[in-house]
N, CA, C and O of each residue as an XYZ file, in Angstrom:
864
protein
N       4.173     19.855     -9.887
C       4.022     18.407     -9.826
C       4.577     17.900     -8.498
O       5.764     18.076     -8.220
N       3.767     17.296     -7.703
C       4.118     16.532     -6.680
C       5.383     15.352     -6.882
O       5.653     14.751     -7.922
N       5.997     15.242     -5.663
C       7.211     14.347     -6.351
C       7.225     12.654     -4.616
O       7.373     12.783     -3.401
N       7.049     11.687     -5.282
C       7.206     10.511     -3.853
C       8.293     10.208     -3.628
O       9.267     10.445     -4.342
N       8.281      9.700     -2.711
C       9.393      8.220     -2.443
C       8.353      6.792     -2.100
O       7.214      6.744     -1.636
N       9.148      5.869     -2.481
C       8.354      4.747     -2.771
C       9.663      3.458     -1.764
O      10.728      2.981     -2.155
N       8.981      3.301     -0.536
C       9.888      2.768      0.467
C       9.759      1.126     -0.079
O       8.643      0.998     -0.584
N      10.443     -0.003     -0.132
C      10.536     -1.440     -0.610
C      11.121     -2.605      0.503
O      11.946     -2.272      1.354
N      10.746     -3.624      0.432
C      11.567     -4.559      0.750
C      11.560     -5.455      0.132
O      12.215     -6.263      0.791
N      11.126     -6.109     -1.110
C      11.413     -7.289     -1.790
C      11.514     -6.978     -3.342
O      12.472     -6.358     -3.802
N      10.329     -7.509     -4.224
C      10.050     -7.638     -5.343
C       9.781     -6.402     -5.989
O      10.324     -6.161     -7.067
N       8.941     -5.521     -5.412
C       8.851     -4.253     -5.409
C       7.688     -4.332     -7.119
O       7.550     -3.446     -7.962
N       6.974     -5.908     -7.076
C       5.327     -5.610     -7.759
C       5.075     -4.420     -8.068
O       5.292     -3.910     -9.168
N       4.417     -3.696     -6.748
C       3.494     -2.758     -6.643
C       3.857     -1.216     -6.798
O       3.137     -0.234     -6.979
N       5.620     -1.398     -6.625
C       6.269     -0.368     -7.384
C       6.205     -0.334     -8.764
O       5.986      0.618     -9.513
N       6.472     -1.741     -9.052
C       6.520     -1.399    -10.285
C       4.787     -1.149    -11.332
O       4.687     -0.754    -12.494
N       3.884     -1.476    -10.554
C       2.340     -0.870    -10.751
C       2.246      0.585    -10.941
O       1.292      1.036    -11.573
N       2.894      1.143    -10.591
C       3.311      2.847     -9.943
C       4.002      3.275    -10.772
O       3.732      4.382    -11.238
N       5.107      2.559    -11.231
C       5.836      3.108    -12.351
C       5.588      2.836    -13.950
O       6.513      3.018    -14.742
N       4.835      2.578    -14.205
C       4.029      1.875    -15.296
C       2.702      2.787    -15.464
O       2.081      2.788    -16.527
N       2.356      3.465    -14.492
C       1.131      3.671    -14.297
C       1.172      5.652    -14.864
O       0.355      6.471    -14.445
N       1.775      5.828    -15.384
C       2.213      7.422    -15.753
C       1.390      8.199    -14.821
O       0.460      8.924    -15.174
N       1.768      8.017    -13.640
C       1.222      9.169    -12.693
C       2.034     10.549    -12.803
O       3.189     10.796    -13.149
N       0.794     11.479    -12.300
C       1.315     12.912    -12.568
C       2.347     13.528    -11.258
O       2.549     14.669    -10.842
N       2.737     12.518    -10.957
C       4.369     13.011     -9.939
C       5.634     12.720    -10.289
O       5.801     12.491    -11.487
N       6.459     12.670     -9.669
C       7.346     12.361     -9.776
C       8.495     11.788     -8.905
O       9.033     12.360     -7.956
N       8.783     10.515     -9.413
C       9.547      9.309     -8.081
C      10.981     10.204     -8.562
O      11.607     10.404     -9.603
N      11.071     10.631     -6.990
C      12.366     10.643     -6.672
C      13.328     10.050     -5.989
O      14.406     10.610     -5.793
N      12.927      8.317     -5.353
C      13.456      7.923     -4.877
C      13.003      6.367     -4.813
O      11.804      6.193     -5.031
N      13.656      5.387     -4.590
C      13.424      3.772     -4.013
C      14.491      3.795     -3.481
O      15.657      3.912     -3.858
N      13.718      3.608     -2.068
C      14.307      3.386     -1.058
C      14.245      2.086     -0.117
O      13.272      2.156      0.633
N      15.233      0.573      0.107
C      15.048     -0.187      0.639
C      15.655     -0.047      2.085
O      16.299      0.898      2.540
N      15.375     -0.942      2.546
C      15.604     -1.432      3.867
C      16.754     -3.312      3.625
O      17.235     -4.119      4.420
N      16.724     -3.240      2.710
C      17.430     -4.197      2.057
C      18.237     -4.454      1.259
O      17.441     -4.901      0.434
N      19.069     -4.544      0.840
C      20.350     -4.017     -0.181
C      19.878     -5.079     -1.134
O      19.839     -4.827     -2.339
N      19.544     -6.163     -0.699
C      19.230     -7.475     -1.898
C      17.840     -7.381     -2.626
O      17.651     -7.915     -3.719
N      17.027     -6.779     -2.056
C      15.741     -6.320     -2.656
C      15.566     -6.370     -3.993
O      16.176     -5.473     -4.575
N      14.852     -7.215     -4.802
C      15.206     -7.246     -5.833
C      14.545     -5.987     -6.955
O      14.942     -5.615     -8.060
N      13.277     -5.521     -6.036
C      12.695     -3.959     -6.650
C      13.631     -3.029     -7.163
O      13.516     -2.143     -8.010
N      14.929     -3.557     -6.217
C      15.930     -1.786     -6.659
C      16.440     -2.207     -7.746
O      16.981     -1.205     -8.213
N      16.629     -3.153     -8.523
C      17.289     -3.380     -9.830
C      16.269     -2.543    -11.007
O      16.529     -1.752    -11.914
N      14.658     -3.313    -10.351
C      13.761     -2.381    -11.625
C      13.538     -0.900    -11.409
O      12.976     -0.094    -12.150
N      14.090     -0.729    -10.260
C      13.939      0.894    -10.211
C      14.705      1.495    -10.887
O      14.433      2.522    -11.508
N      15.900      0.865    -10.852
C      17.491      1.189    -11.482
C      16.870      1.212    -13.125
O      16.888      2.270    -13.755
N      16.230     -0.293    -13.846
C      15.889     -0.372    -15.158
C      14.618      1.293    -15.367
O      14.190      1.494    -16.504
N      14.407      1.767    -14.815
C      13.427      3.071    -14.862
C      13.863      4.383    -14.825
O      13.262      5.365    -15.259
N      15.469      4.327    -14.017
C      15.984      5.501    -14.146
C      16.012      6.008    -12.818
O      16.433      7.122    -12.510
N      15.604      5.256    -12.135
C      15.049      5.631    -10.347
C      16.340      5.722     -9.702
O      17.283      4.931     -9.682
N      16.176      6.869     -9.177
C      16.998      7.017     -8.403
C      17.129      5.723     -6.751
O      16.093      5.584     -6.101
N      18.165      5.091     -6.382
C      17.838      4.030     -5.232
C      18.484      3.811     -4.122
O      19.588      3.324     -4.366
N      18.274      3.962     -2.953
C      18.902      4.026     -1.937
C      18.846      3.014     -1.144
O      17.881      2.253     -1.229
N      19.801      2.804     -0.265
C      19.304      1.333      0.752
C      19.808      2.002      2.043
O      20.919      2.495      2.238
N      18.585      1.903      3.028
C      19.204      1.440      4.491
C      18.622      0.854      5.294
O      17.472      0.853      5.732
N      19.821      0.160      5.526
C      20.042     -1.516      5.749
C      19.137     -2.009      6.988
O      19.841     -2.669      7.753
N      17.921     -1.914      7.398
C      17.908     -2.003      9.233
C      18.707     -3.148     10.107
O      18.674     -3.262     11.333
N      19.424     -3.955      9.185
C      20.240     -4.404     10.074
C      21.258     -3.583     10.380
O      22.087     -4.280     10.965
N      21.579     -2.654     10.313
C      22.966     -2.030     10.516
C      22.804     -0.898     11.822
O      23.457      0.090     12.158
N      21.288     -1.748     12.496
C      20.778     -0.147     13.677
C      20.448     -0.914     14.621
O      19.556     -1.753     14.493
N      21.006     -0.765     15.521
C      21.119     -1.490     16.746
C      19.362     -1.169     17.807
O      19.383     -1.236     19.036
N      18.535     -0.968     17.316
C      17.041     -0.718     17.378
C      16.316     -0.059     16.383
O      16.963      0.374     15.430
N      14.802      0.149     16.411
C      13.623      0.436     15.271
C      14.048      2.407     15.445
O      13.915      3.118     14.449
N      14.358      2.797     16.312
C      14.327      4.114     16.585
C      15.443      4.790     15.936
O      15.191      5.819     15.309
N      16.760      4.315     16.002
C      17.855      5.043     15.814
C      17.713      4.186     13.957
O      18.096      4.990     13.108
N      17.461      3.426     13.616
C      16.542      2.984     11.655
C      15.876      4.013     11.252
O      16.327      4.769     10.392
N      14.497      4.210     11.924
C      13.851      5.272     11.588
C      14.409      6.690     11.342
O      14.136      7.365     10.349
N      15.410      7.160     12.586
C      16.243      8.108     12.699
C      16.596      8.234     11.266
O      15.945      9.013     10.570
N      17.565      7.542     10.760
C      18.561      7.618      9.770
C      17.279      7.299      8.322
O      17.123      8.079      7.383
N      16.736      6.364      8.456
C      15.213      6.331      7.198
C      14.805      7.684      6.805
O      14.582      8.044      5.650
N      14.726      8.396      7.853
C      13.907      9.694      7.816
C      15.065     10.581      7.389
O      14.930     10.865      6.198
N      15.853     10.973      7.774
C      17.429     11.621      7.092
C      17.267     11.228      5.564
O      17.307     12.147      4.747
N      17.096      9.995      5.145
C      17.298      9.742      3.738
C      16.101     10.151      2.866
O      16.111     10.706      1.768
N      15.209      9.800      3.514
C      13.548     10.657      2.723
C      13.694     12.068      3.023
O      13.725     12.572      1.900
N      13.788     12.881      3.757
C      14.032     14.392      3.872
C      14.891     14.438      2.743
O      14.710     15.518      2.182
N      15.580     13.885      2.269
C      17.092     14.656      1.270
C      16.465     14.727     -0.036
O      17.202     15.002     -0.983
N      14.889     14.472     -0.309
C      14.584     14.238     -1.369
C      13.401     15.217     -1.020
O      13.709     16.237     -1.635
N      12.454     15.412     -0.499
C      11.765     16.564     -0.184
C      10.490     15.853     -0.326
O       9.902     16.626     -1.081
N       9.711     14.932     -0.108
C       8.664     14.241     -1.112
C       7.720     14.936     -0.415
O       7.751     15.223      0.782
N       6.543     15.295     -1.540
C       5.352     15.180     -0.678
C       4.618     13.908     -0.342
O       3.677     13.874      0.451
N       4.856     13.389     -0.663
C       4.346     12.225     -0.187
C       5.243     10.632     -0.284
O       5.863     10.271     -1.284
N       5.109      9.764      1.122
C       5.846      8.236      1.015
C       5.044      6.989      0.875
O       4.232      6.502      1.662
N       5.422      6.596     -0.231
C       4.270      5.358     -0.487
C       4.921      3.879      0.257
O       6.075      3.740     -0.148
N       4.712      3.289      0.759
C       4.751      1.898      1.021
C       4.483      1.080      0.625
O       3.365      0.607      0.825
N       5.529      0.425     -0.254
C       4.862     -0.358     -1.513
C       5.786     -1.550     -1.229
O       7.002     -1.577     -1.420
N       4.729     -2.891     -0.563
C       5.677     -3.953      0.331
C       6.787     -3.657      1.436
O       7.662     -4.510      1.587
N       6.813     -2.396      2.290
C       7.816     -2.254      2.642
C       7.620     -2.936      4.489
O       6.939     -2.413      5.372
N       8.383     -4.091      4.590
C       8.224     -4.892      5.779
C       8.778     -4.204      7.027
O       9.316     -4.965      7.831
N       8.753     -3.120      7.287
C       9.129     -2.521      8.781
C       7.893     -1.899      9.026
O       7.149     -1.272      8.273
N       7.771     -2.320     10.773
C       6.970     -1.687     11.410
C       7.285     -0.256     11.864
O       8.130     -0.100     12.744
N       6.715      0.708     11.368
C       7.586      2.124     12.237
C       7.396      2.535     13.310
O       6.598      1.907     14.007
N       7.833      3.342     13.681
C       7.571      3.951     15.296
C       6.770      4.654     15.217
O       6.550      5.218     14.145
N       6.043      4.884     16.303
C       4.963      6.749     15.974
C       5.810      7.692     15.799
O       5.529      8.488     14.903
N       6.887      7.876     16.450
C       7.777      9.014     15.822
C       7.952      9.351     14.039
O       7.928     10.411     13.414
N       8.102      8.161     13.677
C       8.452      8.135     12.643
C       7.145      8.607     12.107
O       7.065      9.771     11.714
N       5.985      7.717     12.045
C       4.717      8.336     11.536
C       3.925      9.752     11.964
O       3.025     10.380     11.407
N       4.522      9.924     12.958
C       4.151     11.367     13.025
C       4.662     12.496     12.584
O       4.003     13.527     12.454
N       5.989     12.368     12.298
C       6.612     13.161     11.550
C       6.174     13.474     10.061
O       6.414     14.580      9.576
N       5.465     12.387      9.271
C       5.377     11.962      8.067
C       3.447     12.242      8.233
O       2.804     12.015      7.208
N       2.826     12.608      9.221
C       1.901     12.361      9.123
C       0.625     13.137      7.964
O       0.475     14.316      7.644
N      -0.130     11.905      7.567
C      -0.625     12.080      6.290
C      -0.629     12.415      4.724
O      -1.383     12.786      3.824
N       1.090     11.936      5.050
C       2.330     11.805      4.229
C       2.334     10.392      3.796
O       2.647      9.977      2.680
N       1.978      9.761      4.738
C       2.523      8.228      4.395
C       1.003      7.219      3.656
O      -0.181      7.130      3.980
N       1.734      6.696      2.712
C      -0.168      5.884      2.648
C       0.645      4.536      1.789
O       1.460      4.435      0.872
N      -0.147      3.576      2.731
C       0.438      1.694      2.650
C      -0.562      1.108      1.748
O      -1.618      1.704      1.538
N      -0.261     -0.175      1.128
C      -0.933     -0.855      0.576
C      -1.091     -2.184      1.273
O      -0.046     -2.835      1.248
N      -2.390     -2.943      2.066
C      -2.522     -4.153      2.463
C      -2.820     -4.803      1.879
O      -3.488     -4.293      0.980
N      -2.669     -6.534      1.744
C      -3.288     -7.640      1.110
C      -4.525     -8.052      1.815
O      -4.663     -9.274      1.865
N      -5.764     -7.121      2.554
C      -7.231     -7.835      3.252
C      -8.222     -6.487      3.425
O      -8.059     -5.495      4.135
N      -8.887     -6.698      2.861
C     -10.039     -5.788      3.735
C     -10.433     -4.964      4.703
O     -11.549     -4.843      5.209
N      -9.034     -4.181      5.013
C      -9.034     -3.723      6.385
C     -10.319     -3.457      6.765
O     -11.169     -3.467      5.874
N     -10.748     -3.154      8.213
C      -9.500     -3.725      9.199
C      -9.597     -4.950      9.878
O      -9.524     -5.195     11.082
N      -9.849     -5.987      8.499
C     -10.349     -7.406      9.031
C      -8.237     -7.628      8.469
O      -7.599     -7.002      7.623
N      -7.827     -8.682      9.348
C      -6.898     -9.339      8.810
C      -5.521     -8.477      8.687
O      -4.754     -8.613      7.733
N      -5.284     -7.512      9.839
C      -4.100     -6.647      9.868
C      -2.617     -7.647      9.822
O      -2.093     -6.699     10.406
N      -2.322     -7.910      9.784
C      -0.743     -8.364     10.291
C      -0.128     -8.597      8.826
O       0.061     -7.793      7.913
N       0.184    -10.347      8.943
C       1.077    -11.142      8.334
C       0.208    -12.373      8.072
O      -0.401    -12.814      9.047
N       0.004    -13.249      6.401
C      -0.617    -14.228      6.351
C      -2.020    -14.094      6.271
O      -2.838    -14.871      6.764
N      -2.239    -13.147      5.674
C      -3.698    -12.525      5.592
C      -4.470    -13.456      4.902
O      -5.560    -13.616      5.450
N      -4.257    -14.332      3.599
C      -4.804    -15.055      2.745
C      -4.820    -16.184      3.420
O      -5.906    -16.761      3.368
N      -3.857    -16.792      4.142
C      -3.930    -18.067      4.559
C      -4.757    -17.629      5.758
O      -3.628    -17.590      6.245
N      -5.393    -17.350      6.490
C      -6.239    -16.642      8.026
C      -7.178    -16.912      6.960
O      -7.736    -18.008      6.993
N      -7.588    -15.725      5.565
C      -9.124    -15.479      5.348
C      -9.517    -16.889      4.722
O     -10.696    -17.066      4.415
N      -8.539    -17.948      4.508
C      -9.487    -19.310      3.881
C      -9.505    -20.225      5.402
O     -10.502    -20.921      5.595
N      -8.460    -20.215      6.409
C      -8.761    -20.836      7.735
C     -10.425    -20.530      7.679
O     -11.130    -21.429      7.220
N     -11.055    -19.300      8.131
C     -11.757    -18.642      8.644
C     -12.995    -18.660      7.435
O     -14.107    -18.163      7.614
N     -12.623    -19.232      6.371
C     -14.007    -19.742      5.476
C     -14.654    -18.096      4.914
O     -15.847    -18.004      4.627
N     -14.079    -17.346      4.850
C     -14.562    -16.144      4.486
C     -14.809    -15.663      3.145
O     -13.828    -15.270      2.514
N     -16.048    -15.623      2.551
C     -16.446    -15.645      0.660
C     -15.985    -14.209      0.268
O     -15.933    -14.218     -0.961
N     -15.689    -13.198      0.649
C     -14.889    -12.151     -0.167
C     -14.338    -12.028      0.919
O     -14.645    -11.947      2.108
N     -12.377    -12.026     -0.488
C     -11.305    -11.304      0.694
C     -10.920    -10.055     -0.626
O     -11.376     -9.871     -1.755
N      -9.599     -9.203      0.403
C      -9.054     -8.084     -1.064
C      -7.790     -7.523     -0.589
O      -6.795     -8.068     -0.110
N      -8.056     -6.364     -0.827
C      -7.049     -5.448     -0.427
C      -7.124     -3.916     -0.500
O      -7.475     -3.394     -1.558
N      -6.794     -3.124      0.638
C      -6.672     -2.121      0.976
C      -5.492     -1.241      0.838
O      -4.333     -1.651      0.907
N      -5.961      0.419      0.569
C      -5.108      1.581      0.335
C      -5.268      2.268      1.291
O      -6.386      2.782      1.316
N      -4.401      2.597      2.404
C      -4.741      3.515      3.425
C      -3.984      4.104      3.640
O      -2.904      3.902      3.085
N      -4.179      5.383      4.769
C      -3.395      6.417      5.142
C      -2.192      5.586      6.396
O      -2.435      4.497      6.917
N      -1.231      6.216      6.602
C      -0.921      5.270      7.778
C      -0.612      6.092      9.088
O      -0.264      7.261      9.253
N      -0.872      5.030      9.979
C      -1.398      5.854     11.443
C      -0.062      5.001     12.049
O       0.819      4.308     11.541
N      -0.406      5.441     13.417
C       0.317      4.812     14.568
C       0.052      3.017     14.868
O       1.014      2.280     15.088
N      -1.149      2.586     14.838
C      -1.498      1.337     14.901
C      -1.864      0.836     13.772
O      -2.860      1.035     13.077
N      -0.636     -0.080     13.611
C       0.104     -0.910     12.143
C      -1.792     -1.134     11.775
O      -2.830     -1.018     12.426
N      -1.354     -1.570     10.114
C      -2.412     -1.939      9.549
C      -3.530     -1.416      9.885
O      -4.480     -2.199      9.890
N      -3.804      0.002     10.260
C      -5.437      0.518     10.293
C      -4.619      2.217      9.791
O      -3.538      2.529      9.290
N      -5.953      3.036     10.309
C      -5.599      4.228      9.440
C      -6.837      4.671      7.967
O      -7.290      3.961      7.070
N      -7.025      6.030      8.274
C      -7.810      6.368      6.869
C      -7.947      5.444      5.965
O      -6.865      4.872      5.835
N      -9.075      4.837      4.991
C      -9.136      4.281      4.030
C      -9.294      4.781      2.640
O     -10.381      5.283      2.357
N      -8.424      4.721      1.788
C      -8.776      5.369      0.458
C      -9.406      4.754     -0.300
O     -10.518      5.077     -0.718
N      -8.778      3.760     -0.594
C      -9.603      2.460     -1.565
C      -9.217      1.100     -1.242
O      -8.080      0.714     -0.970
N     -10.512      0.267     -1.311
C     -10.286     -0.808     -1.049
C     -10.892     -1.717     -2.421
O     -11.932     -1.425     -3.011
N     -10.025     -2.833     -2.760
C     -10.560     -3.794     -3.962
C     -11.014     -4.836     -3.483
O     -10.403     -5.159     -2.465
N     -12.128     -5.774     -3.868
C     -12.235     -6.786     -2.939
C     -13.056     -7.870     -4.556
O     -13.757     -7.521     -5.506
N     -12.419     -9.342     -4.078
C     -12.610    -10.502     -4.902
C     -13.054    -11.688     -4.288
O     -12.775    -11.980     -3.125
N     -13.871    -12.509     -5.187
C     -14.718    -13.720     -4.386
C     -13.421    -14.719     -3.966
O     -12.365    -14.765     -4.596
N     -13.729    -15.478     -2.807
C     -13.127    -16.784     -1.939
C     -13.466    -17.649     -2.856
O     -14.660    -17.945     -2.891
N     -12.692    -18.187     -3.682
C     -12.954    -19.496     -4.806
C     -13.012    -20.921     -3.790
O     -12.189    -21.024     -2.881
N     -14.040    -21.989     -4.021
C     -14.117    -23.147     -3.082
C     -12.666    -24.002     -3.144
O     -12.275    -24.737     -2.237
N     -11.842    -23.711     -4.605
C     -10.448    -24.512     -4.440
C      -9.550    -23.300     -4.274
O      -8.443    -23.484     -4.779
N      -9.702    -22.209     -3.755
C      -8.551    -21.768     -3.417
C      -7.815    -22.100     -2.426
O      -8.240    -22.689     -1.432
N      -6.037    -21.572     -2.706
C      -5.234    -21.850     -1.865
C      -4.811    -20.466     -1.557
O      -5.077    -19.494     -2.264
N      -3.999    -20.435     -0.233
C      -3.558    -18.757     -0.077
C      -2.724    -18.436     -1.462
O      -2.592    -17.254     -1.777
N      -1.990    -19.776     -2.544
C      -0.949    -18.612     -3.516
C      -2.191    -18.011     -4.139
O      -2.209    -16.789     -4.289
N      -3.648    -19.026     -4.672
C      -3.990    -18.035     -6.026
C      -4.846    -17.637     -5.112
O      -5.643    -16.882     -5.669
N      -5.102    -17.757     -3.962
C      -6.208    -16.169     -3.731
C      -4.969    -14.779     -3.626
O      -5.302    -13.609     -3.818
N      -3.873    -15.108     -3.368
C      -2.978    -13.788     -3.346
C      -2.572    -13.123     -4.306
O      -2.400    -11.904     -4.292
N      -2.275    -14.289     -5.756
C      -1.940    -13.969     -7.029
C      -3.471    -13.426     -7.305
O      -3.313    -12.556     -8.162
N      -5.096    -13.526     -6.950
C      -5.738    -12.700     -7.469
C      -6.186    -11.291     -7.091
O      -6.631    -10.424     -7.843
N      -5.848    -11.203     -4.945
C      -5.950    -10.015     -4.781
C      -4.794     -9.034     -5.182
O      -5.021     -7.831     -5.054
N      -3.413     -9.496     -5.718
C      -2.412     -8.770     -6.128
C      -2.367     -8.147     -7.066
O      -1.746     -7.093     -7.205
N      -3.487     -9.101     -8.418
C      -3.752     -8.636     -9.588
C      -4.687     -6.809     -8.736
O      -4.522     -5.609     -8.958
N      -5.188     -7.250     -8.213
C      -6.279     -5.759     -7.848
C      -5.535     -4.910     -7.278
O      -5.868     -3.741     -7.473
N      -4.205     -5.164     -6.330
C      -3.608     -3.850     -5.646
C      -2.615     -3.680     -6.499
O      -1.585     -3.168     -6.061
N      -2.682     -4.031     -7.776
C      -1.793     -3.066     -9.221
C      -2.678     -2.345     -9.744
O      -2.339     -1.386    -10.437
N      -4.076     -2.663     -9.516
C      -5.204     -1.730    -10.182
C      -5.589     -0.584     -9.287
O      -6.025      0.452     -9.789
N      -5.425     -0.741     -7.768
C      -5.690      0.702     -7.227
C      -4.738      1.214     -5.886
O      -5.081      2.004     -5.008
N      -3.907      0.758     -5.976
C      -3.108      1.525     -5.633
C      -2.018      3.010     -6.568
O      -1.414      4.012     -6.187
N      -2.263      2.396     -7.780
C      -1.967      3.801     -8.441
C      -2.977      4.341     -8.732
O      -2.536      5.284     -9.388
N      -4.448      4.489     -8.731
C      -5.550      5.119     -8.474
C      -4.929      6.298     -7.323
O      -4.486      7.444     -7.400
N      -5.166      5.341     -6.280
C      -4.933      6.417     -4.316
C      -4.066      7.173     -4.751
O      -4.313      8.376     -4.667
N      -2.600      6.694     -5.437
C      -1.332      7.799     -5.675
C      -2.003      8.768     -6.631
O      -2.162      9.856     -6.077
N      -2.340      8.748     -7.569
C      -3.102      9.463     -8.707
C      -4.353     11.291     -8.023
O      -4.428     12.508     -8.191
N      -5.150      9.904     -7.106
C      -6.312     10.872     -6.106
C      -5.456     12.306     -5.508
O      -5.642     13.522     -5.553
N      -4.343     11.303     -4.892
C      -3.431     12.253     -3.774
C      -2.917     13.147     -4.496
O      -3.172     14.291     -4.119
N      -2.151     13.031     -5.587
C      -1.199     13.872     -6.248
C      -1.842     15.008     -7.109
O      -1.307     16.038     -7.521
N      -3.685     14.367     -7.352
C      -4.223     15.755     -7.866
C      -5.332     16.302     -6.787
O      -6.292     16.938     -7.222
N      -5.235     16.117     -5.733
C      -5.749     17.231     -4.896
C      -7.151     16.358     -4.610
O      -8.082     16.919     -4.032
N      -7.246     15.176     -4.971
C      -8.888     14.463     -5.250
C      -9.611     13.941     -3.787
O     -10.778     13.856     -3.406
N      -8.203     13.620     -3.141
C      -8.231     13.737     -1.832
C      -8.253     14.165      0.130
O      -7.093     14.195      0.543
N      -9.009     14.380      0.940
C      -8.900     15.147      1.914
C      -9.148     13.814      2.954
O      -9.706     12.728      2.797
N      -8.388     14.514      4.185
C      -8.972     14.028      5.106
C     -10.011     14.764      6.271
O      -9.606     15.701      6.960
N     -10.899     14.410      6.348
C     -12.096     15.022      7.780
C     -11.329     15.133      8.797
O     -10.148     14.943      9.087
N     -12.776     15.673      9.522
C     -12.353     16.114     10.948
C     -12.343     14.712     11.451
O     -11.349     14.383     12.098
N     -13.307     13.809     11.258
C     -13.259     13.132     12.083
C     -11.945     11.852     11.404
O     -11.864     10.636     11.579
N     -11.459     12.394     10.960
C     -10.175     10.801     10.346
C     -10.554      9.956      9.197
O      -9.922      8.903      9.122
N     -11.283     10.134      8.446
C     -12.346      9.756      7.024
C     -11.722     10.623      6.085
O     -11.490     11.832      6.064
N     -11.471      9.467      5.151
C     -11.163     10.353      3.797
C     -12.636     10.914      3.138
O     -13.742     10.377      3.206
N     -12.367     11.791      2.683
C     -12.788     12.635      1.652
C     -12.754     12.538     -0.367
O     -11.650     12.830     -0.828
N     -13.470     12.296     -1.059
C     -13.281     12.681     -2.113
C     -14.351     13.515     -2.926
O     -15.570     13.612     -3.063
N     -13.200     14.045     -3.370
C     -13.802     15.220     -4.481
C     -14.234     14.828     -5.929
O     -13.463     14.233     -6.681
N     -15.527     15.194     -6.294
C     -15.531     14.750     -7.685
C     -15.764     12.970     -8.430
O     -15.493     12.513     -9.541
N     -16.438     12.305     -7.073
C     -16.746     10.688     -7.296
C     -17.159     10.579     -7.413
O     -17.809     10.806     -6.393
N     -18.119     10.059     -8.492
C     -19.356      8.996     -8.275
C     -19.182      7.723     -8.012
O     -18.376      7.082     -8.686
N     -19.930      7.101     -6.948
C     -19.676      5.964     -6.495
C     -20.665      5.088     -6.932
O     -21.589      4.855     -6.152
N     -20.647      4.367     -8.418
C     -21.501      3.029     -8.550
C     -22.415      2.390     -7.385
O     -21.976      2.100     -6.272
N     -23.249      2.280     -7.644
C     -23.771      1.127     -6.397
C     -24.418     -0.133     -7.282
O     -25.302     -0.328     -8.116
N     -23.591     -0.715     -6.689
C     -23.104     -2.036     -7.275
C     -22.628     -3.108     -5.887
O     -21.961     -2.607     -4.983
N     -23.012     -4.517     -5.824
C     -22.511     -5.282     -4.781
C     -22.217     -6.813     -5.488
O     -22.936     -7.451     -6.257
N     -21.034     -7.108     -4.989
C     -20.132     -7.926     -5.077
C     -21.053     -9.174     -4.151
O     -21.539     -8.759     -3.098
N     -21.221    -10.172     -4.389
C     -22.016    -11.501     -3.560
C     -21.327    -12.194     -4.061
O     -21.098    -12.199     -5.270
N     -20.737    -13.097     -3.046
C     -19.700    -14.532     -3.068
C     -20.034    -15.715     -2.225
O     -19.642    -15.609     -1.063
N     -20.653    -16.799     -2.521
C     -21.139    -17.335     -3.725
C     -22.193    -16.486     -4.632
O     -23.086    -15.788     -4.152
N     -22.021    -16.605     -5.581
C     -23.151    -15.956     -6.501
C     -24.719    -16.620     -6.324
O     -24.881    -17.840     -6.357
N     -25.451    -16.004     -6.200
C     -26.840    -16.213     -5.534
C     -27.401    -17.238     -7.063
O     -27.136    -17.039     -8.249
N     -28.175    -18.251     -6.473
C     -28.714    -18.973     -7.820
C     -30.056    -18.783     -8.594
O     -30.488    -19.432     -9.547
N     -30.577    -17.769     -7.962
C     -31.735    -17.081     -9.018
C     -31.051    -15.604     -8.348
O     -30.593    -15.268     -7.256
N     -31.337    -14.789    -10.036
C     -31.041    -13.856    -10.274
C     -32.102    -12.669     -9.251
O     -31.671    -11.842     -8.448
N     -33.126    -12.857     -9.504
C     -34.417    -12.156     -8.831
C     -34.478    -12.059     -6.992
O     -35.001    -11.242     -6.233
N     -33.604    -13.423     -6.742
C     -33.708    -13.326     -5.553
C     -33.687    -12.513     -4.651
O     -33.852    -12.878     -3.487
């Protein structure tokens, strides 16, 4: 059995999607960057083992990472999930970890990388937004795609409930991607493209606004 670490900085949602989700690994770790984080309490209510280091306590992103990476090695994971975790890493860091690490975004990559993704995709009038499962690379927010969920732009939405509805979806597949990874369901190509084994892929399309004759 494959065993993660599951890196945090706040609420730790999407951890707790993961831990709910009886995947066939095993968390050996929550690990913040925040001592106040309020995820590490429910990790604690799970039995999770929880660690904090602090990035304020590192006088730069390099000598953080340094000591981040010391604390994930002591646990052996095959794999580090990023589940809300607000630091940008270094390539060092991701290269060390590479194709080790896989993030969860709130947009469609690779439309809408950063910060404020929901409030950008209603600026920008855009009829489906979502959220993405990817591998993680050197340049934040892009990287292999595993799965992406995607939901209609409602005419009264605001960024909370378009976020409260793409959030509802990255509890639905982000423990999918962990699930893929941990039983082998997954590869990556030569050319940087995931791979899966054993999918059938529906073909099926999502239209936002919904078209007003059916036949059309």
């Amino acid at each position: 059995m494959k065993s993660i670490v599951i890196l945090i900085s706040g609420h730790g949602s999407n951890m707790r999607a993961l831990l709910e989700a009886d995947l066939p690994c095993r968390v050996a770790a929550v690990i913040s960057n925040r001592v106040d984080a309020p995820g590490l309490e429910i990790a604690k209510q799970y039995g999770i083992t929880t660690r904090v280091v602090a990035h304020r306590s590192y006088p730069d992103r390099e000598s953080f990472d340094s000591e981040l990476a010391i604390c994930i090695d002591s646990y052996r994971p095959d794999l580090i999930v990023l589940a809300g975790f607000m630091r940008i890493l270094t390539p060092q860091f991701v290269a060390r970890y590479q194709n080790k690490l896989i993030n969860i975004h709130p947009s469609l990559l690779p439309a809408y990388s950063g910060l404020n993704t929901h409030a950008r995709a209603l600026q920008d009038g855009v009829k489906i937004h979502g959220c993405t499962v990817h591998f993680v690379t050197s340049d934040v927010d892009h990287g292999p795609i595993i799965i992406q969920a995607a939901v209609p732009v409602l005419m009264d939405d605001t960024p909370a409930t378009l976020a409260a509805r793409v959030l509802h979806q990255e509890h639905r597949i982000f423990p999918q991607a962990i699930r893929w990874f941990c039983n082998d369901d997954i590869s990556l190509s030569a050319d940087g493209k995931v791979r899966m084994k054993r999918l059938e892929q529906p073909d099926c399309t999502l239209i936002s606004p919904e078209m007003e004759y059916a036949n059309a």
